[in-house]
N, C-alpha and C positions, 0 to 999 in steps of 0.2 A: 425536502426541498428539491424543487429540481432543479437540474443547470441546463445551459443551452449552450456555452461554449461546442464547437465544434469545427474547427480550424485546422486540425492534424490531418496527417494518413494512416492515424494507429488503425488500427484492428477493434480495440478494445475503448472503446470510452466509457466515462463513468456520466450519466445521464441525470443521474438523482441519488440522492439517498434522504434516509430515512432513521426514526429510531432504530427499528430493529431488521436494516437491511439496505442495500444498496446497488441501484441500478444499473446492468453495466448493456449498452443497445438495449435490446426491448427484454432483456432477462434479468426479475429483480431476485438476488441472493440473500440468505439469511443467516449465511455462517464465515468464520473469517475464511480468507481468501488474498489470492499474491495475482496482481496486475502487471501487466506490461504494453506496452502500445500492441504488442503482435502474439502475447501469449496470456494466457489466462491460465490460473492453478487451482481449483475449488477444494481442493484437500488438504489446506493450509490446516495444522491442528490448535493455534492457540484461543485460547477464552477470555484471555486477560495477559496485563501485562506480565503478571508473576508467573505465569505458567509457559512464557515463551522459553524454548530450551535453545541451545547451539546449533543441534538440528533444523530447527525451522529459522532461524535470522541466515542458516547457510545457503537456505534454498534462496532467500533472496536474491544472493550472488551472483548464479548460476548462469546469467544468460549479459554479466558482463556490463551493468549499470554504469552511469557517471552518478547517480545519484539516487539514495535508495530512500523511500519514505516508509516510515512505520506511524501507522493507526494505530492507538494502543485501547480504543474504547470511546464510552462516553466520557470520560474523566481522563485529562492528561496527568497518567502516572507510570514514572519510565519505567522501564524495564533495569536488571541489574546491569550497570553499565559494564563491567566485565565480559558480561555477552557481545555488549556493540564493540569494543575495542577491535577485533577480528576485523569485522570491517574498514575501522577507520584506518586500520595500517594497512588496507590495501587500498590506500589513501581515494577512497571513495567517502562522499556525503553524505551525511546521513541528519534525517528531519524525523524528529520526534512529536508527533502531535495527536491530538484524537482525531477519532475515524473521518467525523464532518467535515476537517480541515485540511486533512490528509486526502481524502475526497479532491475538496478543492483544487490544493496542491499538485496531484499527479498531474489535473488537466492542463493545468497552466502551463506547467515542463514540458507534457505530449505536444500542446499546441506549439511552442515553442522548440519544438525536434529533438526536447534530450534525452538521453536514454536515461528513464527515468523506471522503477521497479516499485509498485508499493506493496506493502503488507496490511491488509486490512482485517483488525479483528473485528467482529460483529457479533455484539452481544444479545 
């Protein structure tokens, strides 16, 4: 699906996506990956929600969010919530949804100026 929101000054917009990938300006990705209005990560490692470790929800962090989204796939199934809790006692938000939604989701925040982080896995 493509989108056409485009209303921010991020850096980074997500343009489309797709089964197995998603568009961010004119470069489509095919592996999980961590967005930000002004940063992009393409070396995100998880595959699924079960295989997200501490390590990778910390990189989320890292650049100071109000509000952190995780993609978890084509099927929404969380991750172990003991993983998220880190987060939510650094009393940041956190949106659990699949990747297409999560998609959605980051644009709407960017457009709306908040500092907003997603983790998107792409299976």
């Amino acid at each position: 699906m493509k989108l056409s929101l485009d209303s921010s000054d991020a850096t980074y917009v997500i343009k489309g996506y797709f089964d197995d990938g998603v568009q961010i300006n004119n470069t489509i990705y095919s592996s999980s990956l961590i967005i930000g209005a002004h940063k992009l990560q393409t070396d995100w490692k998880p595959i699924s929600p079960e295989s997200i470790n501490e390590s990778d929800l910390s990189r989320l962090t890292e650049n100071d969010p109000e509000i952190v989204v995780l993609g978890v796939g084509h099927r929404l199934i969380f991750p172990d919530m003991q993983l998220i809790a880190p987060i939510v006692a650094q009393g940041l938000g956190v949106e659990i949804m699949d990747t297409h939604a999560a998609c959605r989701t980051y644009n709407i925040l960017i457009a709306e100026k908040r500092k907003v982080v997603a983790g998107l896995i792409i299976t």
